[in-house]
N, C-alpha and C positions, 0 to 999 in steps of 0.2 A: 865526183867519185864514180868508180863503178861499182854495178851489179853482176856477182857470179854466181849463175844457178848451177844447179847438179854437180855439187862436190859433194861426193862420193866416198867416205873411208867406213872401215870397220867399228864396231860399236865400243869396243874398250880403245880406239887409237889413243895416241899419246897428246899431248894438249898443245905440243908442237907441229903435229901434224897436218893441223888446219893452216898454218903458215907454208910449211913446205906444201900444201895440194895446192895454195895460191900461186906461188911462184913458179912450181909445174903450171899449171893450168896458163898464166899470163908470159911463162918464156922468159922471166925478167930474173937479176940478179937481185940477193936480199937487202941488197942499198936503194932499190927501187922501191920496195914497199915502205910506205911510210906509217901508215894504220889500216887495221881492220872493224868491222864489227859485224858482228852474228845480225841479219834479218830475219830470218829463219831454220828452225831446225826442227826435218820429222824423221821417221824412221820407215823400208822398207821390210818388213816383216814377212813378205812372201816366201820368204827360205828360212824356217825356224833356228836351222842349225847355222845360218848365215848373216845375220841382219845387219843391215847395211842403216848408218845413219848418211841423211843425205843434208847439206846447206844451201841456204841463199847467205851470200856474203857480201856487204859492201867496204868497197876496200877503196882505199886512198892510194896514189901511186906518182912517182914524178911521169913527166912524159905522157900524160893521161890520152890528150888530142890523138897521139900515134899509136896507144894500141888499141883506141877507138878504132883507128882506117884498117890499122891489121888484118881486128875482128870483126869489121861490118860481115855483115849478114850471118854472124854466129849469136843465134838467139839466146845462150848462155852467157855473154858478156855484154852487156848495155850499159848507156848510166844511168846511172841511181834515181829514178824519179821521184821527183819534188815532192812528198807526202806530209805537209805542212799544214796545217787547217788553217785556213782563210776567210775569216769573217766573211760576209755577204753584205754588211752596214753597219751601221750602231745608230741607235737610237736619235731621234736630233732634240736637240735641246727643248724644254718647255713640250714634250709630250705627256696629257695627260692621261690618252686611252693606255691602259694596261692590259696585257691579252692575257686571257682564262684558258686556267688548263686543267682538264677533267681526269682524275687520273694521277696515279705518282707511283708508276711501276718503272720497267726499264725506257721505256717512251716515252713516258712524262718527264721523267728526269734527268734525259738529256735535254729533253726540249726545253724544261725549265731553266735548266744550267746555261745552253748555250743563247737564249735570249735575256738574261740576266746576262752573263756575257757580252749581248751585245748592249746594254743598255735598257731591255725591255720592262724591267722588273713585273713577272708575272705572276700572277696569282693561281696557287694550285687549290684543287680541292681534292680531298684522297677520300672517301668514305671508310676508310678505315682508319687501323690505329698507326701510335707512329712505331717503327719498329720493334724496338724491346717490348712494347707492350703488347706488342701483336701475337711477339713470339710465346708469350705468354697465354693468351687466348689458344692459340697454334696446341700447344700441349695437354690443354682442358681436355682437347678430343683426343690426342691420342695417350692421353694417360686416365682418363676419369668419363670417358665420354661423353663430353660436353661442348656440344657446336656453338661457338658465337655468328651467326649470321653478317656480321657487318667486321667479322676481324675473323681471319684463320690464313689458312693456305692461299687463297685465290685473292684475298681483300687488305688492303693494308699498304703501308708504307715498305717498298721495294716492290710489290703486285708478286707476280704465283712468282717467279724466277729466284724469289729471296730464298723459297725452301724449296730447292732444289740440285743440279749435281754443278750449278754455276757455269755453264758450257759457254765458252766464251769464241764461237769459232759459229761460221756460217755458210751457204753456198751460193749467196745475194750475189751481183753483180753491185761491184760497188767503185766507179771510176775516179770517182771524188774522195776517194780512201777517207769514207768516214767513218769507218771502222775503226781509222788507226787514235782517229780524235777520241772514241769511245774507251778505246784500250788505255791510250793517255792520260785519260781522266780518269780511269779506275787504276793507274798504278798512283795517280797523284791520291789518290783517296784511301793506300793502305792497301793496293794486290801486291802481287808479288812480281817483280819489274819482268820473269821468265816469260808471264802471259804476250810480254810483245815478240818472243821469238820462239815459244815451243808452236809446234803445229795445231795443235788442238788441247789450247788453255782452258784451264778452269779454275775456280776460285772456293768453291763450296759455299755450305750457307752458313758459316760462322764469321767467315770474312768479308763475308755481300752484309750481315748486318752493321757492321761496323763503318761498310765501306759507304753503305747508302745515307747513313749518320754525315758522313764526312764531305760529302754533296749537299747535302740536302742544309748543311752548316754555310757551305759556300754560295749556294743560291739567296740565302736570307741576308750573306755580308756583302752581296752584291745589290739588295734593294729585293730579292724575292719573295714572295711571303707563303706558306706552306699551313695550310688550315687540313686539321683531321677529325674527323669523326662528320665531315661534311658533305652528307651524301645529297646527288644533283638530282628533281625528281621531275622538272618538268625544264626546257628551253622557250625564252618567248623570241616567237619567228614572227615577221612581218612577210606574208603571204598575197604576193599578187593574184591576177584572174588566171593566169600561166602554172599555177602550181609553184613558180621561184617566190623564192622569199629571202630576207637576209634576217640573221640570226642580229639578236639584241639584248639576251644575257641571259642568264638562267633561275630556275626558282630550288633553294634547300629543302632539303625537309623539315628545317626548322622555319621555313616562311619568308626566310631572306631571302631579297632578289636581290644578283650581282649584276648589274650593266655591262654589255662588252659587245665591239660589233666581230672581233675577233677570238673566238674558241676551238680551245682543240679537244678533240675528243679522245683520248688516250686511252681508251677502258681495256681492263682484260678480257681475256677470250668469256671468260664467266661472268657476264655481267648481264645477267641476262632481263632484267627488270630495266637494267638501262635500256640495253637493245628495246625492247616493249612499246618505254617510250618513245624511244627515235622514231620509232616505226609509227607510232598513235600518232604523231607531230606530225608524220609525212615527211618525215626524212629519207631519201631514196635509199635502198639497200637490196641487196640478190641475196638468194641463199647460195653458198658453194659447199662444195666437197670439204671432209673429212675423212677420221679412221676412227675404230671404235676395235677394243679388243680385250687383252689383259697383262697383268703383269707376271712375268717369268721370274726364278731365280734360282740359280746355279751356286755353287763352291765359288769363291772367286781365285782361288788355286787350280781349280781345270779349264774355268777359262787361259790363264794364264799360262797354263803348260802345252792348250793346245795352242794357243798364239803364237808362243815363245821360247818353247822346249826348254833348253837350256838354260837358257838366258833367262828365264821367269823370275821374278823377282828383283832383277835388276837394273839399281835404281833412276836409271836414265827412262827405261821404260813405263815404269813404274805397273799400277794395275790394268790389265789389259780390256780393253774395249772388242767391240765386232760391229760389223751391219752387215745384214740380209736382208734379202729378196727373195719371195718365192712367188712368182705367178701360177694360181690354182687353176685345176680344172673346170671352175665354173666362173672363172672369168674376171677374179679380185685376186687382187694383189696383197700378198702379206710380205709385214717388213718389219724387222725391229726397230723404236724408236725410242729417243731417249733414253739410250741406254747408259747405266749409272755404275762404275766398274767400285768394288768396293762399299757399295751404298745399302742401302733401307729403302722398302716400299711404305707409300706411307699414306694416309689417309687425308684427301683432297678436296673434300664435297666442301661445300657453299651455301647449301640447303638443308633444310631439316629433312631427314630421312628419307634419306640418297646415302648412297655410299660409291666414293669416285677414287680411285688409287691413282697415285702416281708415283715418280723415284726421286730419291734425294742422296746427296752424300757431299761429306766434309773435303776440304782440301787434302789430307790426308789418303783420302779415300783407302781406308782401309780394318772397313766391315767385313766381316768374313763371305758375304755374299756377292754374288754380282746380278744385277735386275737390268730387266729393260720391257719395254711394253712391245706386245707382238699384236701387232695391230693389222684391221683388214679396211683397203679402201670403201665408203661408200657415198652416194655420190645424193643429190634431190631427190632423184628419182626413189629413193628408199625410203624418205620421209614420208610419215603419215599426212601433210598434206603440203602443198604445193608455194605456201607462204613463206616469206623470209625468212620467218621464225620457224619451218616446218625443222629445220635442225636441232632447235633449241627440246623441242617437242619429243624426238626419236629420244636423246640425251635424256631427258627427266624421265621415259619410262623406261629404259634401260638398267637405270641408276638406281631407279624403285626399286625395280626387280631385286638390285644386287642388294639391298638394304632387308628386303625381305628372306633372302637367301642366307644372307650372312645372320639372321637370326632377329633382326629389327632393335641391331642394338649398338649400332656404327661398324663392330665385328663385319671383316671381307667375307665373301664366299671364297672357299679354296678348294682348288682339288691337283692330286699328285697327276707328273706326266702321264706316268704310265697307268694309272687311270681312267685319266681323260680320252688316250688312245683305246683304252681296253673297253670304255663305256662304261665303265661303272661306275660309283661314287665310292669317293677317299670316305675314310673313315679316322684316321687318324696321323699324324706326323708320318716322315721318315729323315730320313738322314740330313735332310737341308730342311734347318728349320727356319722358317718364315718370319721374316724380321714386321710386316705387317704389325701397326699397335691402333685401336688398342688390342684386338685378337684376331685371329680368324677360324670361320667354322667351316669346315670339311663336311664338301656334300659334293653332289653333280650340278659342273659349269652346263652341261648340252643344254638349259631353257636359261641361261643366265643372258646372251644376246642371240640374235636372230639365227635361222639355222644354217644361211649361205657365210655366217662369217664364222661359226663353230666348223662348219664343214672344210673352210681352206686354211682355218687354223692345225685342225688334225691331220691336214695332206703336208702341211707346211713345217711340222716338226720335223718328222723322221725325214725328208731334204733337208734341212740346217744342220741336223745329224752327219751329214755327209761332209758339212761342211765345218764344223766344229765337232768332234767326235767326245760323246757324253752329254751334246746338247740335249737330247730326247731322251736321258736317263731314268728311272721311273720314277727317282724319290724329288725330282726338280717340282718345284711349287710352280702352279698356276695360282695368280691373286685376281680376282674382279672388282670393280668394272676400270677398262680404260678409256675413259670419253670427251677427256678434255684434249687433244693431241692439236685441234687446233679451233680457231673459230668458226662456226658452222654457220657465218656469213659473213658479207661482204661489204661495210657501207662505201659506197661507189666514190670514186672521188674525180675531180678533172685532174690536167695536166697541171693546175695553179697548188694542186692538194686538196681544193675545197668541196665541197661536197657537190653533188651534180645539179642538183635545185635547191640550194639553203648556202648561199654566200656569207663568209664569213665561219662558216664552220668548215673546221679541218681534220675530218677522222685519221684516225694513226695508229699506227702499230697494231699487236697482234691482233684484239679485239676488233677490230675495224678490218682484218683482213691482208693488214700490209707486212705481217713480221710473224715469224715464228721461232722464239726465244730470245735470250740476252741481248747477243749482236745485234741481229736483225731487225730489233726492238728501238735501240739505241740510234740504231744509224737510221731509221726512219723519222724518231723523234725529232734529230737533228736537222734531217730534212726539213720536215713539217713548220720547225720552227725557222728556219733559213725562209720558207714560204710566208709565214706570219711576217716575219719582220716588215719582207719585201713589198706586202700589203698595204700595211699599217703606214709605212713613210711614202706611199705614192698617195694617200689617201689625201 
């Protein structure tokens, strides 16, 4: 088959038109075409009054070989490459090691999936609950204020990504398209088959609970076995005079030792008791960079009109997104992330009295709001001290902060834009009211995080203004705090996945450093677990 990128028509064309831009585009008569199918489809939105949707199409054609020689060196016509997922092994007969996986968020459970796939049948352990009962916990706090520590937002069966805007798109380099295997197994589990050819798929979090049911089903008919409420609190390493050591199974909190010389470490970015231990064990890990900020929220009707003028509301486009960039004068970087078009800001912490926002929103997406976190890079050098966990450390007193702000009662601290610019504290609503639950309390953000990231947040509105015009509105919500944006360390791993002195263990995904969101999550897990296998049967 071939590949035809940059087909090019207008956003209401005719359902024929995709055939007629094929047959322009390849010079052939319509007895030549045999089939097509949509790879991709996004839109070109830089001309509001113009929007251009644009495709990748793969098309079937007789005489394929000859308009290959045609088009050599036209990078819009290639063929089709092989995006097929291809096992790495399967299991060999009469093995008894089963490999342990720490973890059953979006990297655990590829990795599970695709090593039960291959035959591994692996054992998970999730410390939290399993979904529906999570989601349940999930609600305590934002409807009655009541945190479960071991089940909420960050902890539990699907990990943070279950409540969330379901973003199923990434900017990994990924040459083994295992992305596409990710995508494949979540339309086999209940998405909607669109996510393998709109540009920037999502699923929401009504159909990720469902959808992780529907995996997490397949891994156990394949020999997987999936244990919840089993939180990991200690690993026993066998430590040479070198500092290497190989990993030999783990201790619960209930006292149970699992044996295993192969473990993956799949935790979320919030696991921070984990990290603790890995760290006491002498597991190698670096601190790295994050952002730390807040949550915005707008009309999601003026995002859309400034996106889309005319065109707003329709339904090919559907609710409109943005990203920005603003590089401040004091030398950080502000950008929006995570942004949730249609969504809910919603309450995210992990700990008792913290308070952590982040965004969420249904496949529908269509809450009258549009949220995204406006965040400012910062880097070690800003942690109170110099240790791996110096991140971990910035995050819990930030988070206080916000807990104390918001009134010490899980309640965000809020304050309106034009506020926030003016210096003064909000005192009550205005016209965009704050989907935040279970409340939020109107005060002044300026002591809420440090003052170089309050300082390129307020240079960094009225620029995005420029750029979406009603961004910097006065009555737009500021919500606090945003600190989970990614993992605020790194555990190190080799080229094999395994960790740099503790063989046999295999950090993964976001937590570990390798992934930040859905995708990126999945296609590492996949990885990770292509690296187990490969282990285990040279062993």
């Amino acid at each position: 088959m071939l590949r035809l990128s940059e087909l090019r028509l207008p956003l209401d064309h005719a359902p024929e038109a995709i055939s007629a831009a094929i047959l322009q585009r390849l010079g052939i008569p319509a007895t030549d075409l045999i089939h097509f199918t949509l790879h991709k489809r996004s839109y070109d939105a830089r001309k509001s009054s113009a929007i251009i949707l644009t495709y990748i199409i793969d098309v079937e054609v007789k005489n394929e070989a000859q308009l290959l020689a045609k088009f050599v060196g036209d990078a819009h016509v290639k063929s089709t490459p092989d995006m097929a997922y291809k096992f790495v092994t399967h299991a060999p007969e009469g093995l008894t090691e089963r490999p342990i996986i720490v973890g059953f968020g979006p990297c655990g459970i590829l990795a599970a999936l695709v090593l039960a796939q291959m035959g591994f049948k692996p054992i998970v352990l999730e410390r939290g609950k399993a979904v529906r009962e999570r989601t349940k916990d999930t609600w305590g706090l934002w409807r009655k204020n009541v945190l479960n520590p071991e089940s909420n937002v960050q902890f539990g069966e699907g990990g943070a990504g279950t409540f969330s805007d379901g973003k199923l798109y990434s900017q990994i380099k990924d040459p083994k398209h295992l992305g596409r295997k990710v995508l494949d197994e979540f339309v086999k589990a209940g998405a909607p088959e669109e996510i393998l050819f709109i540009n920037k798929p999502h699923v929401g979090t009504f159909k990720l609970v469902t959808m992780v049911e529907t995996i997490r089903q397949t891994i156990e008919s394949l020999g997987g076995e999936i244990r919840f409420q089993q939180r990991v609190v200690d690993l026993e390493i066998d430590f040479d005079g070198d500092n290497r050591g190989q990993v030999r199974g783990v201790k619960l909190a209930s006292g149970e030792v699992l044996r295993g010389n192969h473990i993956i470490v799949a935790l979320g970015h919030s696991a921070r008791d984990s990290f603790a231990m890995l760290h006491e064990r002498g597991v190698f890990m670096e601190a790295k960079p994050f952002s730390v900020g807040f949550r915005i929220e707008h009309p999601q009707g003026l995002i859309d009109r400034c996106r889309f003028g005319q065109f707003a509301g329709h339904p090919l486009l559907g609710a409109a997104d943005y990203k920005l960039v603003h590089h401040a004068k004091n030398g950080r970087s502000v950008y929006s992330f995570c942004m949730c078009p249609g969504g809910t800001v919603v309450a995210a912490t992990s700990e008792p009295n913290r308070v952590v926002t982040n965004g969420m929103s249904q496949y529908s997406r269509n809450e009258r709001n549009a949220n995204a976190g406006i965040v400012v890079e910062i880097s070690p050098q800003d942690y109170p001290d110099s240790s791996a966990l110096g991140g971990i450390a910035f995050q819990r007193f930030w988070e206080s902060r916000a807990f104390e702000l918001g009134g010490g009662t899980y309640a965000a601290p809020a304050q309106l834009v034009g506020d926030f610019l003016a210096r003064r504290p909000s005192t009550q609503v205005g016209s965009v009211e704050p989907s935040y639950k279970p409340a939020v309390n109107w005060c002044d953000l300026s002591s809420c995080l440090p003052d170089y990231v309050i300082e390129a947040v307020r240079e960094a509105l009225p620029a995005f203004d420029k750029k979406i015009k009603g961004f910097a509105m006065k009555d737009a919500v500021l919500t606090g705090v945003e600190t989970r944006t990614s993992s605020p360390l790194r555990i190190t791993r080799n080229e094999f996945c395994q960790s740099l002195n503790v063989k046999g263990l295999f950090p993964a995904g976001e937590g570990a450093g390798y992934a930040g969101g859905i995708l990126s999550a999945g296609v590492d897990g996949i990885k990770v677990a292509e690296a187990v296998a490969l282990s285990m049967i040279q062993k």
